[in-house]
N, CA, C and O of each residue as an XYZ file, in Angstrom:
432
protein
N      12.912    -33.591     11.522
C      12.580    -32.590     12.505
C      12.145    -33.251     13.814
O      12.487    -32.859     14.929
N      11.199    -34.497     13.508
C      10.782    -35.069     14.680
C      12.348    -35.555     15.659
O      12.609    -35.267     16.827
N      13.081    -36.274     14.782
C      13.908    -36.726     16.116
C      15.294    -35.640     16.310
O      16.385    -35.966     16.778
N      14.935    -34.415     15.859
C      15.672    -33.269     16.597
C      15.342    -32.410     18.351
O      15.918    -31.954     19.339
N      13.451    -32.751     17.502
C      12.953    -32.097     18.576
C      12.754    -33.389     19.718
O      12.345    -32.894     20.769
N      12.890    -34.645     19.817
C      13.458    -35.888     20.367
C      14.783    -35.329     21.290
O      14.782    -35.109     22.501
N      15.853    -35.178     20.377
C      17.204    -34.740     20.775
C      17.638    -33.416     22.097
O      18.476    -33.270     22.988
N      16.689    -32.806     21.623
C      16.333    -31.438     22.299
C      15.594    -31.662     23.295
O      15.543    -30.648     23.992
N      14.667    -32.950     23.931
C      13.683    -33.048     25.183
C      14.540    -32.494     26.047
O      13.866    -31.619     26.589
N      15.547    -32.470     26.478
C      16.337    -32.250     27.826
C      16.205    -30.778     28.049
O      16.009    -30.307     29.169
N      16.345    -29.860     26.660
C      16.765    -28.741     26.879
C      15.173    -27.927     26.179
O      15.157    -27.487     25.029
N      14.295    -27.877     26.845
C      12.985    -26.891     26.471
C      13.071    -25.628     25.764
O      12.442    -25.354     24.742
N      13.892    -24.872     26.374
C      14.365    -23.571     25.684
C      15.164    -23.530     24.357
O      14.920    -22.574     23.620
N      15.799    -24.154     24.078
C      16.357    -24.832     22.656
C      15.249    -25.738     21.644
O      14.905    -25.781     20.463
N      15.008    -26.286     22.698
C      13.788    -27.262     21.538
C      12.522    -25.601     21.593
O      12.125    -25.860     22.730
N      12.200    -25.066     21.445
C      11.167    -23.630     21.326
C      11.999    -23.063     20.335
O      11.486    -22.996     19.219
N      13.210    -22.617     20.463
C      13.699    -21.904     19.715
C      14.207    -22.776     17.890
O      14.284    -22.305     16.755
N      14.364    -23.705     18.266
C      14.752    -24.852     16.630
C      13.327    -24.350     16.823
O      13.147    -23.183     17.169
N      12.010    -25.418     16.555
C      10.496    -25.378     16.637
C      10.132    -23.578     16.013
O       9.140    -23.213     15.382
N      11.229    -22.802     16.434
C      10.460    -21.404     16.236
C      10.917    -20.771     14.822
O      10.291    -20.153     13.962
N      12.874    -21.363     14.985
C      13.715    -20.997     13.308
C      12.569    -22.082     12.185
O      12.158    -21.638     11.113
N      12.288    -23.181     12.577
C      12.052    -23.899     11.501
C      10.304    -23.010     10.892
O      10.140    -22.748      9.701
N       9.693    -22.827     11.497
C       8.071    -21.963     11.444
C       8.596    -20.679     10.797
O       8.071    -20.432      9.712
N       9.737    -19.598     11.327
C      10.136    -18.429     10.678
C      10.572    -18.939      8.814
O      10.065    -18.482      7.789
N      11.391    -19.745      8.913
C      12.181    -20.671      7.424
C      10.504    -20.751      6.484
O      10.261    -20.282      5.372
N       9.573    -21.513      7.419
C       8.434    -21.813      6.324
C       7.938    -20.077      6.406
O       7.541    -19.545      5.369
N       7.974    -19.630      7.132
C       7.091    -17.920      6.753
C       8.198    -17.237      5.393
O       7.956    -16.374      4.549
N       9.046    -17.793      5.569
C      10.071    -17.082      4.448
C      10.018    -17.148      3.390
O      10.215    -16.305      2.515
N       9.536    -18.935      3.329
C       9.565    -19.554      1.815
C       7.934    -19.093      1.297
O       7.834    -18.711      0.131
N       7.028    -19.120      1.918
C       6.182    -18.630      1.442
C       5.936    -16.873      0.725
O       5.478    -16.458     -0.339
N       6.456    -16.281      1.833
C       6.244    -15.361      1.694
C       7.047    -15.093     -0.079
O       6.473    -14.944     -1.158
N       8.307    -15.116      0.191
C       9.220    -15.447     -1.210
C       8.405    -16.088     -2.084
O       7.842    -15.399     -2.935
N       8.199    -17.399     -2.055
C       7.172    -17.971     -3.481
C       6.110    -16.922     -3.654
O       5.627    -16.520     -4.712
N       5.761    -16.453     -2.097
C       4.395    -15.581     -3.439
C       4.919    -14.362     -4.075
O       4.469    -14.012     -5.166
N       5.803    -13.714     -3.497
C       6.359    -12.548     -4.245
C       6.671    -12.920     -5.673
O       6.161    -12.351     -6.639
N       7.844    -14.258     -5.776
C       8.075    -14.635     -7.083
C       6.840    -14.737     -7.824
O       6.905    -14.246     -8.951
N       5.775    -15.224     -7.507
C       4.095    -15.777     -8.278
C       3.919    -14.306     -8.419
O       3.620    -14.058     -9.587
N       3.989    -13.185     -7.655
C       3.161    -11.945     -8.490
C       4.022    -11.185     -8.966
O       3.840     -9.988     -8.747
N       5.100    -11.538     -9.677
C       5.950    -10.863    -10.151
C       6.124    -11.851    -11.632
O       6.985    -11.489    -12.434
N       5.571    -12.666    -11.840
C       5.779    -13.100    -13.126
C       4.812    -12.707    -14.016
O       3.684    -12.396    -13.632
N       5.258    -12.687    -15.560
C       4.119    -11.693    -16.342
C       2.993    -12.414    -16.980
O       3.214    -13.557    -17.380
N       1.889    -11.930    -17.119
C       0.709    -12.405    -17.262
C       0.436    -13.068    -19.263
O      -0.090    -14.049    -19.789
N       1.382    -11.445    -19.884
C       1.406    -11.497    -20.995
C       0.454    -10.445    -21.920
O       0.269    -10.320    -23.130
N      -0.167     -9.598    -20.436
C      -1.146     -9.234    -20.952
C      -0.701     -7.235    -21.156
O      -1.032     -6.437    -20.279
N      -0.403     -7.062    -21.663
C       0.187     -5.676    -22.330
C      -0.653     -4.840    -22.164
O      -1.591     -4.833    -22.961
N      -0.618     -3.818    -21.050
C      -1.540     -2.422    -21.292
C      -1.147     -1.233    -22.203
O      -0.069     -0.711    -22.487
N      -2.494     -0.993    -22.568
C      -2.624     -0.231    -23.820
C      -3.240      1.448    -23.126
O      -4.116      1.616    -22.278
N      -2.381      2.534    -23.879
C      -3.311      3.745    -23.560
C      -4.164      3.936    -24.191
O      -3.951      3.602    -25.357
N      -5.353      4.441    -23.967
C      -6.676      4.808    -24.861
C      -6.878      6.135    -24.516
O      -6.943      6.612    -23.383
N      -7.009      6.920    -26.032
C      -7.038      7.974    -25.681
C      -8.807      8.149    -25.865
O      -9.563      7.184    -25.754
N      -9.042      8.856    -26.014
C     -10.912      8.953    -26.272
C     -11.243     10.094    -26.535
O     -11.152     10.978    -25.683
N     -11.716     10.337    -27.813
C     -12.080     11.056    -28.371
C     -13.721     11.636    -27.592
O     -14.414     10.962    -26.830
N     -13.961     12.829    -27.998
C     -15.612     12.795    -27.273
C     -15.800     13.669    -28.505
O     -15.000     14.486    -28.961
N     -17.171     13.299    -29.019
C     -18.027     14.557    -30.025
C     -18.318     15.981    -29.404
O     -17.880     16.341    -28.312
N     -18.939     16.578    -30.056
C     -19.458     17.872    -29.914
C     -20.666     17.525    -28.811
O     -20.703     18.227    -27.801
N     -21.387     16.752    -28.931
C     -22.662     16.166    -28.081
C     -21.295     16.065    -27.251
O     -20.502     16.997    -27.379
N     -21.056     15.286    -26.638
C     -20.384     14.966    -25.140
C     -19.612     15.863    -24.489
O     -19.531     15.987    -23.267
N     -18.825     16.730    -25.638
C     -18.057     18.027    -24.795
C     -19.350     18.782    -24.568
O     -19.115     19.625    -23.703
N     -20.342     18.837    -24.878
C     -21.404     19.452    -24.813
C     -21.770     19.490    -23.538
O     -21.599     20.532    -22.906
N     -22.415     18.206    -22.853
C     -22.492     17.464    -21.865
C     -21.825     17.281    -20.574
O     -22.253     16.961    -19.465
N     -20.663     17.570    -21.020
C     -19.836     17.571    -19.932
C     -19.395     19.183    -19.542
O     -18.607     19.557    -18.673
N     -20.005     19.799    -20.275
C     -19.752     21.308    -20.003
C     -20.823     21.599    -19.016
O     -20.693     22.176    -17.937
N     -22.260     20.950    -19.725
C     -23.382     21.492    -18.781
C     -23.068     20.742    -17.584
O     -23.170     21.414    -16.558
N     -22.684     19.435    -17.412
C     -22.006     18.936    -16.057
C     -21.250     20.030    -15.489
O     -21.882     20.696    -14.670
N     -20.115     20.368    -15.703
C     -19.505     21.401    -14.792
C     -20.252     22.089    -14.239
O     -20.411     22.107    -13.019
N     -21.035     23.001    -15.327
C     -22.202     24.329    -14.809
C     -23.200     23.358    -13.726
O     -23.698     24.034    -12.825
N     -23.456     22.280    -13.707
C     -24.045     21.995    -12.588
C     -23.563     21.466    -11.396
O     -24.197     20.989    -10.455
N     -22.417     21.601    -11.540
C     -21.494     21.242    -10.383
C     -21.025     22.882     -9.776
O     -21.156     23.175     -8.588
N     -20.565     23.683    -10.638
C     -21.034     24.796     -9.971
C     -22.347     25.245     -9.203
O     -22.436     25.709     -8.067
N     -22.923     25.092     -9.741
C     -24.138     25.723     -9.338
C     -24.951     25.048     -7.854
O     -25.713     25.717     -7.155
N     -24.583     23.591     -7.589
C     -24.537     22.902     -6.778
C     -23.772     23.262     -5.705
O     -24.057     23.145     -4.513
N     -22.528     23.820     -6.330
C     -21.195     24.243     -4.965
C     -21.701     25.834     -4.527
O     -21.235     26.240     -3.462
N     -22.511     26.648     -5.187
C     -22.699     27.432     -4.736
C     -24.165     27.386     -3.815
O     -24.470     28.254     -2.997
N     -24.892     26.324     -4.099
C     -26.096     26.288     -3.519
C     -25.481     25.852     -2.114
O     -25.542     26.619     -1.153
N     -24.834     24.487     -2.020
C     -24.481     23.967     -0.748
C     -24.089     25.381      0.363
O     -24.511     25.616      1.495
N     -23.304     26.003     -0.342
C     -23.042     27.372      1.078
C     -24.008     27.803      1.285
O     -24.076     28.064      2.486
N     -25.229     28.157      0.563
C     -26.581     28.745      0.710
C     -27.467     27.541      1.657
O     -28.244     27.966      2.511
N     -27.362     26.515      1.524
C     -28.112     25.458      1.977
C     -27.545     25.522      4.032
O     -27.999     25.664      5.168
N     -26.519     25.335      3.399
C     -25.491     25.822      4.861
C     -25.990     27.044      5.959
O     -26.130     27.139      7.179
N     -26.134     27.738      5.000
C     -26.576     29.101      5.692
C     -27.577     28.731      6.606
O     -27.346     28.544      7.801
N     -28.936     28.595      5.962
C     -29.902     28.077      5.885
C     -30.259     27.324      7.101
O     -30.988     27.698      8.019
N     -29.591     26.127      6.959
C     -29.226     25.134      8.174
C     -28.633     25.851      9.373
O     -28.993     25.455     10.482
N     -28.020     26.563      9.317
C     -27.483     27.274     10.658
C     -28.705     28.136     11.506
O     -29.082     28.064     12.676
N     -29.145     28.998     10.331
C     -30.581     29.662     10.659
C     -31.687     28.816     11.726
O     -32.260     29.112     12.774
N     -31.628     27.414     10.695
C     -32.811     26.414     11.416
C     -32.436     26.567     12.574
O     -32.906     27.433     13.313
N     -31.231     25.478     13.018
C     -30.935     25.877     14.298
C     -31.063     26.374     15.371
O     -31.390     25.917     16.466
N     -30.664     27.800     14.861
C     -30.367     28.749     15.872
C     -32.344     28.878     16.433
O     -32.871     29.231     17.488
N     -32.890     28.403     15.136
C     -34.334     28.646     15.519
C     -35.233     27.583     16.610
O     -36.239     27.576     17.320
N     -34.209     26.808     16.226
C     -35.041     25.489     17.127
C     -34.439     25.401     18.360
O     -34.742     24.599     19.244
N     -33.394     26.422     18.411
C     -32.658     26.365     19.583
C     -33.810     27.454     20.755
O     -34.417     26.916     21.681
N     -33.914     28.887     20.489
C     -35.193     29.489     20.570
C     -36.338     28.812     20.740
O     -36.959     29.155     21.745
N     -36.770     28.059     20.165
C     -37.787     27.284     20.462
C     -38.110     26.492     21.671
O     -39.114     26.471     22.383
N     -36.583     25.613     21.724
C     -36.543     25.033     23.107
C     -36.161     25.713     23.916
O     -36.032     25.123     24.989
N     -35.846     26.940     23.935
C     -36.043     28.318     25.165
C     -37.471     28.045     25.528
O     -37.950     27.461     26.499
N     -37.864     28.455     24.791
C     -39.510     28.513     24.907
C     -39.990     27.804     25.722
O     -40.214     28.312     26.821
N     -40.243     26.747     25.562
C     -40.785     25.393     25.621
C     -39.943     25.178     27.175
O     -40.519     24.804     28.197
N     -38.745     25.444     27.100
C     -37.907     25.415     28.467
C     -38.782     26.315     29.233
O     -39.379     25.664     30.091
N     -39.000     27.211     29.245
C     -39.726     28.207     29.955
C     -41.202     28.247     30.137
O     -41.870     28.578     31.116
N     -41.503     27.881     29.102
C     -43.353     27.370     29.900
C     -43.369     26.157     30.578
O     -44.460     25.699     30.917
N     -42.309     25.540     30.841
C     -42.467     23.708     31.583
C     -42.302     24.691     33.014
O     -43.146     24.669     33.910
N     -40.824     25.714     33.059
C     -40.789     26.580     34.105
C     -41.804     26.997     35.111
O     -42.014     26.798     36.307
N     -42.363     27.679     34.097
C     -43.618     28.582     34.659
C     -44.808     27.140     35.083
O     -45.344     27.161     36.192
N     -44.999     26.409     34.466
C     -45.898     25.208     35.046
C     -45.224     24.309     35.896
O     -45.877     23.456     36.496
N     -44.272     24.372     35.995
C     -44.045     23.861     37.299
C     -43.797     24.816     38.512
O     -43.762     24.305     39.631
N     -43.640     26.021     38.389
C     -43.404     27.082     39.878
C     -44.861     27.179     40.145
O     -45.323     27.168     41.286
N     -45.914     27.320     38.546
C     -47.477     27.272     39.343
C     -47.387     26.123     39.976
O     -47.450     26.545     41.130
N     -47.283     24.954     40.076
C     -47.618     23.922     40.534
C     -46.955     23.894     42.158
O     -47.650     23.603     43.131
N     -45.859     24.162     42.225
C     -45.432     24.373     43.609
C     -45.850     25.348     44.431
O     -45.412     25.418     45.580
């Protein structure tokens, strides 16, 4: 490679472009070897598992749901709630806007 890019001093734009095929060639081979590396098999065989659950765990996972309901219905209530605050603290800084008002027109 060295005495190509030797060969090529005269012509800059040619010696960039060899210099640039030979860098693309190594991005190729790599890229390729690693594809081949994660495509070979490990040996290691996946298995389905099915899973049984007792009476205790369907149990468990029932009262889970019911509290996942009961959670999804609180959040809209919580929601509500939160909007209420708001709108209250919004009122508030009316307020508060309006007595700084009034103490400052007394003051002038």
């Amino acid at each position: 490679m060295e005495e190509l890019v030797k060969a090529l001093g005269p012509w800059p734009m040619v010696q960039g472009i060899v210099i640039g095929l030979f860098v693309a060639a190594a991005g190729f081979w790599a890229i390729r070897k690693g594809l081949q590396d994660s495509r070979k098999e490990t040996g290691h065989v996946p298995r389905v598992v099915r899973i049984e659950h007792t009476d205790e765990e369907k149990r468990w996972q029932w009262e889970a749901y019911k509290q996942l309901g009961h959670i999804e219905k609180n959040s809209f209530e919580i929601a509500k709630h939160s909007e209420d605050a708001v709108e209250l603290l919004r009122e508030v800084a009316k307020g508060i806007n309006r007595m700084a008002d009034a103490y400052w027109n007394s003051r002038q």
